[in-house]
C-alpha positions as CSV (number, residue, x, y, z in Angstrom):
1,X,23.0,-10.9,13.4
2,X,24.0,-9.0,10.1
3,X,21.3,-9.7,7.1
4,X,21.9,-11.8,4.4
5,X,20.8,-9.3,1.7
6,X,21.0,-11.5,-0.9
7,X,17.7,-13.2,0.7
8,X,15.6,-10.4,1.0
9,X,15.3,-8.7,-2.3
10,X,12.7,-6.5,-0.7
11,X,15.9,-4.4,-0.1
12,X,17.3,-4.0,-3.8
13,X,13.4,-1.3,-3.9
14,X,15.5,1.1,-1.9
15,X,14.2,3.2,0.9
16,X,11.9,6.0,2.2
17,X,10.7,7.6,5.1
18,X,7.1,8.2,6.1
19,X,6.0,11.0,7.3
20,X,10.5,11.9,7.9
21,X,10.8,9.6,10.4
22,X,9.3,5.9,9.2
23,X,12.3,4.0,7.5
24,X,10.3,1.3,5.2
25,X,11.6,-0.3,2.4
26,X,9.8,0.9,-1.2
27,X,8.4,-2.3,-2.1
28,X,6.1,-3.1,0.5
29,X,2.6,-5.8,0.6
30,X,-1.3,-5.0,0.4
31,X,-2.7,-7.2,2.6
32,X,-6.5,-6.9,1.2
33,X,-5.8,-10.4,-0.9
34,X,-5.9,-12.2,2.2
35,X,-9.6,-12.3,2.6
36,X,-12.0,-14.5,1.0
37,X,-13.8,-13.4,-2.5
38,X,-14.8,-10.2,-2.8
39,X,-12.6,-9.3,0.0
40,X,-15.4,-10.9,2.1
41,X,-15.0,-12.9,5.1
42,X,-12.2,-15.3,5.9
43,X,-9.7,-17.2,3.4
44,X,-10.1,-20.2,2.0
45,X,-6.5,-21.2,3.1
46,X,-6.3,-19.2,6.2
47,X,-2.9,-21.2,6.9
48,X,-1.3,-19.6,3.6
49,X,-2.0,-16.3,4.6
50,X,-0.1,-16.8,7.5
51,X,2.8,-17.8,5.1
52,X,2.4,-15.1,3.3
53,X,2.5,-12.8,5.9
54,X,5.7,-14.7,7.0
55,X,7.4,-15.0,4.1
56,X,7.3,-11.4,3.1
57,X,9.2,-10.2,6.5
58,X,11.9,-13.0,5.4
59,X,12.5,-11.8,1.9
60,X,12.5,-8.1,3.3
61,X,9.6,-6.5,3.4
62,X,8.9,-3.5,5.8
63,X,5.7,-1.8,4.8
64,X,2.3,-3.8,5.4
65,X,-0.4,-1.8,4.2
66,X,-3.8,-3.2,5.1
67,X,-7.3,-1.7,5.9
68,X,-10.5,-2.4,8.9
69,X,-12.6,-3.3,5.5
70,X,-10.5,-6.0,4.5
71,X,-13.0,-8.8,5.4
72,X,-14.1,-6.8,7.5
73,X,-10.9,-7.6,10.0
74,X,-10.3,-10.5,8.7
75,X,-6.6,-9.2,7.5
76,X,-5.7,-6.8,10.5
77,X,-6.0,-10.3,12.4
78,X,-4.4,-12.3,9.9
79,X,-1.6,-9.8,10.2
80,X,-1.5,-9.7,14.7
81,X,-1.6,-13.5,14.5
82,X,1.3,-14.3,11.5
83,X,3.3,-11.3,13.2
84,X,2.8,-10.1,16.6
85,X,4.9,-9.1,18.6
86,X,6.5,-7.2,15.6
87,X,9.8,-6.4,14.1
88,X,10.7,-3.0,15.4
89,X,11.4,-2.2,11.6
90,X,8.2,-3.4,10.4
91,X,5.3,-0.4,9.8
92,X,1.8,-1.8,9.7
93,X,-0.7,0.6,7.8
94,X,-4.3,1.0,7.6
95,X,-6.8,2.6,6.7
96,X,-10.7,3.1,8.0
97,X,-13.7,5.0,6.1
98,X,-15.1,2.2,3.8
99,X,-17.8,0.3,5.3
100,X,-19.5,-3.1,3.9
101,X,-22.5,-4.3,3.6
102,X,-21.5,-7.6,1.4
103,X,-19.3,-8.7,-0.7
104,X,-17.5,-6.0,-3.1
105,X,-20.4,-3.5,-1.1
106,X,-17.7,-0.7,-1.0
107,X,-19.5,2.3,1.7
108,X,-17.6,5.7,2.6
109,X,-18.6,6.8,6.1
110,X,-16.6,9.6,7.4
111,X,-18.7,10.5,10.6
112,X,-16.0,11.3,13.6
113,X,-17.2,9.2,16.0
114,X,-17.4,6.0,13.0
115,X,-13.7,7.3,12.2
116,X,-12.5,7.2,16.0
117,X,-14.6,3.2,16.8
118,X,-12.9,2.2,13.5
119,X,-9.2,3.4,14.8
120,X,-10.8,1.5,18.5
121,X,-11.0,-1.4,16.5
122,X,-8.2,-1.8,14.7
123,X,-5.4,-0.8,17.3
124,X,-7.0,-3.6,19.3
125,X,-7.0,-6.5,16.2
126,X,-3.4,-5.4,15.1
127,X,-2.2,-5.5,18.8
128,X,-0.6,-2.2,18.8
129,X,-0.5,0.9,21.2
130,X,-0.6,3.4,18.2
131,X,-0.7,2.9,14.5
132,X,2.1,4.2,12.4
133,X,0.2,5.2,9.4
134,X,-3.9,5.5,9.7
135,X,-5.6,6.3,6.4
136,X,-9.0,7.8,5.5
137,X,-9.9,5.3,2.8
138,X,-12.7,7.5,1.2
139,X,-13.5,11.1,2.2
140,X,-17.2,11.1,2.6
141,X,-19.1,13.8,0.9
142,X,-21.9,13.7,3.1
143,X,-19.7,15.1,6.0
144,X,-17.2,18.0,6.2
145,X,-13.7,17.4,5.5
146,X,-12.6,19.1,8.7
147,X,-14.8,17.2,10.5
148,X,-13.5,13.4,9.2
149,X,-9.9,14.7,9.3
150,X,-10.3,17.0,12.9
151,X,-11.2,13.5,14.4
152,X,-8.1,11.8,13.0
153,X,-5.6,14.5,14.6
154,X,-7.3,14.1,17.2
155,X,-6.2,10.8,17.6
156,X,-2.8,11.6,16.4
157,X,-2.7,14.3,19.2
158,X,-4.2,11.1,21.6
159,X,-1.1,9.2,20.2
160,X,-3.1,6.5,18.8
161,X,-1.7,7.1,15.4
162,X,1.2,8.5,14.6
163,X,0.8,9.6,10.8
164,X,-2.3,10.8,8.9
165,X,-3.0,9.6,5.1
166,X,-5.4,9.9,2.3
167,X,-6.8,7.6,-0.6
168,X,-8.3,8.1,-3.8
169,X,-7.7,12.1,-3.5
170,X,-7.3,15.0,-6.1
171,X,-4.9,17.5,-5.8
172,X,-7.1,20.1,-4.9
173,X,-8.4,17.8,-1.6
174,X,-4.9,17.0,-0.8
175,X,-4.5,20.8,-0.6
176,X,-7.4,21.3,1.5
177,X,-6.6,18.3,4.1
178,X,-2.8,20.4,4.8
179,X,-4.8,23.2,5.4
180,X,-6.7,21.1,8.1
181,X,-3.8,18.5,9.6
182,X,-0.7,17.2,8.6
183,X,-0.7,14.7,5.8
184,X,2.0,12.4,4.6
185,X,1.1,9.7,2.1
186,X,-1.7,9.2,-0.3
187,X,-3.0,6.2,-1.6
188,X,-4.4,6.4,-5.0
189,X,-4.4,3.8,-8.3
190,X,-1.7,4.1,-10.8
191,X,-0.2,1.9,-12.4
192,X,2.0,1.4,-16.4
193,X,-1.2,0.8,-17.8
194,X,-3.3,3.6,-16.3
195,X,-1.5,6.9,-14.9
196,X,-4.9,9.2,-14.4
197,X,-3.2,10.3,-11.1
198,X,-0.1,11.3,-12.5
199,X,-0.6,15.0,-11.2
200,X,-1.4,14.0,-7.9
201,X,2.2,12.0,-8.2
202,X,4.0,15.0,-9.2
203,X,2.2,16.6,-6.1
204,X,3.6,14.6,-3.9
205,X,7.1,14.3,-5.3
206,X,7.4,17.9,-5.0
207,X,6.1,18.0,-1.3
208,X,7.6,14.6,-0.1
209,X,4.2,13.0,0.5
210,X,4.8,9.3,0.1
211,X,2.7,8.3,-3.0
212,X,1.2,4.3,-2.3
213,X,-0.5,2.5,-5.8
214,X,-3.3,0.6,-5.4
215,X,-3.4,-2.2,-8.5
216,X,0.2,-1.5,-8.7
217,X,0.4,-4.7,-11.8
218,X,-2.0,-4.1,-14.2
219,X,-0.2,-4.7,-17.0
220,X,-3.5,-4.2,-20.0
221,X,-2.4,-4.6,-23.5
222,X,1.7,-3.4,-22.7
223,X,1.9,-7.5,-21.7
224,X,0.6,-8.5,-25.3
225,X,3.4,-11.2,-26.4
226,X,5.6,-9.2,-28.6
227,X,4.2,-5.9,-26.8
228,X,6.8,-4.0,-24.9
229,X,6.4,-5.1,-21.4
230,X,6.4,-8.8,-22.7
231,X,9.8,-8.1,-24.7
232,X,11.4,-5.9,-22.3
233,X,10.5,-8.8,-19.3
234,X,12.1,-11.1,-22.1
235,X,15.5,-9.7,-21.9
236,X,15.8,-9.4,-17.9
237,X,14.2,-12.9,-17.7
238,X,11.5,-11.2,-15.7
239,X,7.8,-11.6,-15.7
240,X,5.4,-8.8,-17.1
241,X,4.6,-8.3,-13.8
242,X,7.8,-7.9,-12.3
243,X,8.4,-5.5,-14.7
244,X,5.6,-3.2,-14.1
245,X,6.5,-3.0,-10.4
246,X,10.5,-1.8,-11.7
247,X,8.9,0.4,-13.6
248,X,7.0,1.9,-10.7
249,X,10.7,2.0,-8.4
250,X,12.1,3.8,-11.1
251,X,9.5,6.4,-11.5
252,X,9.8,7.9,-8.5
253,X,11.4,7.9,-5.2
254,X,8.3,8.7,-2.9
255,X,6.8,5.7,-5.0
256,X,5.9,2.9,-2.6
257,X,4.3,-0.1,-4.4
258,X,2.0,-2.6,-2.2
259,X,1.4,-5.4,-4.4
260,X,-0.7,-8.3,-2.9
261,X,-1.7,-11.9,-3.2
262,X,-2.6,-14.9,-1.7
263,X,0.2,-17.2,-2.3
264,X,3.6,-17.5,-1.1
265,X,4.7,-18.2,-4.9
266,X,3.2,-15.1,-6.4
267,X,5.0,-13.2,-2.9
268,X,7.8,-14.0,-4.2
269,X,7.7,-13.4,-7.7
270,X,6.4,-9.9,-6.5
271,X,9.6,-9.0,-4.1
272,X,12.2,-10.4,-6.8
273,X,10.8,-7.3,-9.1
274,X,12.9,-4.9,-6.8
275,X,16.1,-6.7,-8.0
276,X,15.0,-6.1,-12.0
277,X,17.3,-2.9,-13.1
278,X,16.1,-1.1,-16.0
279,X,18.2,1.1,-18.3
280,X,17.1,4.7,-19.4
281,X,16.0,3.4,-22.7
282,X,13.9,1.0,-21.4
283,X,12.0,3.0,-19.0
284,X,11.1,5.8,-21.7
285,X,10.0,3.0,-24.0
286,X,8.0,1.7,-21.4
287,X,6.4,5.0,-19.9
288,X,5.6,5.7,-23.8
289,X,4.6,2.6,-25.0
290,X,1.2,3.6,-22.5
C-alpha cells in the first residue's frame, strides 16, 4: 500500500542514516515523557501513552529514542506493548548508564557487567533480538572509558546491538571513544535557546556522527511575544515550538530532533514542525537573535 504523505508529516524532516545503514526519518520521539513525575514510575494515563506511541508511527515517525532509566522500564515497556511486533522501518533506541534511586535521582554507573545486565534487560522489555542503537547515557568517571565502552562492543560483536552511541560527551571524549570502538551518534542538549555544544555539532557534521538534542524546544526569552521566535511563528502560523524544532532541521543534516510528551495533542503539534519551511533570512535572524 503506497503512503499517504500528506498524513505523516514526520516525512517533510527529511532523512538520515545511522550508523550508514539505519534509514530513520530526522524528526523522531523521546520516549522519557511517558513515565510518571520525575520520570518515576508508571503514567498517570498509561492508556495515552499507548496513543502516543501509536500515533507517532501513523503521522511518520521512525526514530524512538528511549532509555532502561525511564521509569525505570516503565517506557521500554510502554514502547513493546503500544508497538511490538515492529514496523521493519521503525528503529528503537536506548540507552543504559544512569541508575535511580528516586525520583529525578540521576546515577552514572559504567561498570561492564552493570552495562551488559542493563542491555539483558532491555532487549528482553523491548522484545527484540538486538537493539539498533544502544547508548552509554553517562560515561562514569569512576571506571575507565575502555572498560564501559570494551563491554558495549562486545555486545555489538555478540550482535545484541547493532550501533554504539554516546550522551552528554565533549569533543575530546568523542575522540577517545573512536579510538576505542566505533561510534555513530551522540546525544547531547542543544537547543535555539542554548547551543553550549555547538562544537561537538560541528564534530559530528564533519564526521557523519548523527547528532540527537535532548530538550530540543526550549524556547527561553526568543518566545517573548513580539520576540523573534513569537513573530517569526506568527507569519508561518506556527507555534514557538514548532518553530524551534524547524530551526533545528535546518541547522544541520545529521540533526535528529527527539521531542517528547505525554499527549497525543502536543505529538502532533510536534511532527507538523517538520512541514514549517523557513527562508534564509529567517534562520540567520533566528540563529542570531540567541
Amino acid at each position: 500500500m503506497a503512503t499517504d504523505v500528506s498524513k505523516q508529516p514526520a516525512k517533510a524532516s527529511g532523512s538520515y542514516r545511522i550508523g550508514g545503514d539505519l534509514a530513520v526519518d530526522r524528526l523522531g520521539y523521546g520516549a522519557m515523557q511517558l513515565t510518571g513525575p520525575g520520570i518515576w514510575g508508571d503514567p498517570k494515563d498509561p492508556a495515552e501513552a499507548v496513543r502516543v506511541l501509536r500515533r507517532a508511527i501513523e503521522l511518520g515517525v521512525t526514530f524512538i529514542d528511549t532509555a532502561d532509566s525511564y521509569g525505570p522500564f516503565v517506557s521500554e515497556l510502554l514502547i513493546r506493548e503500544a508497538l511490538h511486533p515492529y514496523a521493519d522501518d521503525l528503529v528503537v533506541a536506548t540507552k543504559a548508564g544512569l541508575t535511580r534511586a528516586g525520583p529525578g535521582d540521576w546515577r552514572p554507573v559504567g561498570r561492564p557487567e552493570y552495562l551488559r545486565q542493563q542491555c539483558e534487560l532491555s532487549l528482553r522489555h523491548l522484545g527484540l533480538d538486538t537493539i539498533p542503537l544502544y547508548q552509554l547515557h553517562r560515561i562514569d568517571p569512576q571506571v575507565p572509558l575502555a572498560d564501559q565502552l570494551g563491554e558495549l562492543a562486545l555486545l555489538q560483536q555478540e550482535g545484541k546491538i547493532r550501533h554504539i552511541g554516546l550522551s552528554e560527551v565533549t569533543v575530546s571524549q568523542i575522540e577517545e571513544s573512536r579510538a576505542i570502538t566505533s561510534i555513530v551518534s551522540v546525544q547531547n542538549l542543544y537547543n535555539i535557546a542554548n547551543r553550549s555544544a555547538e562544537d561537538v555539532l560541528e564534530y559530528c557534521e564533519r564526521n557523519d556522527l548523527a547528532f540527537i538534542p535532548w530538550f530540543p524546544i526550549a524556547t527561553g526569552e526568543l518566545a517573548r511575544p513580539g520576540g523573534p521566535l513569537d513573530t517569526i511563528a506568527a507569519a508561518h502560523s506556527a507555534s514557538p515550538a514548532q518553530l524551534a524544532l524547524a530551526w533545528l532541521l535546518r541547522r544541520s543534516p545529521v540533526m535528529l530532533p527527539i521531542p517528547g510528551t505525554s499527549s497525543v495533542a502536543h505529538l502532533e503539534e510536534n511532527v507538523a514542525a517538520a512541514e514549517v519551511q523557513l527562508t534564509d533570512d529567517e534562520f540567520e535572524a533566528l540563529a542570531k537573535a540567541a
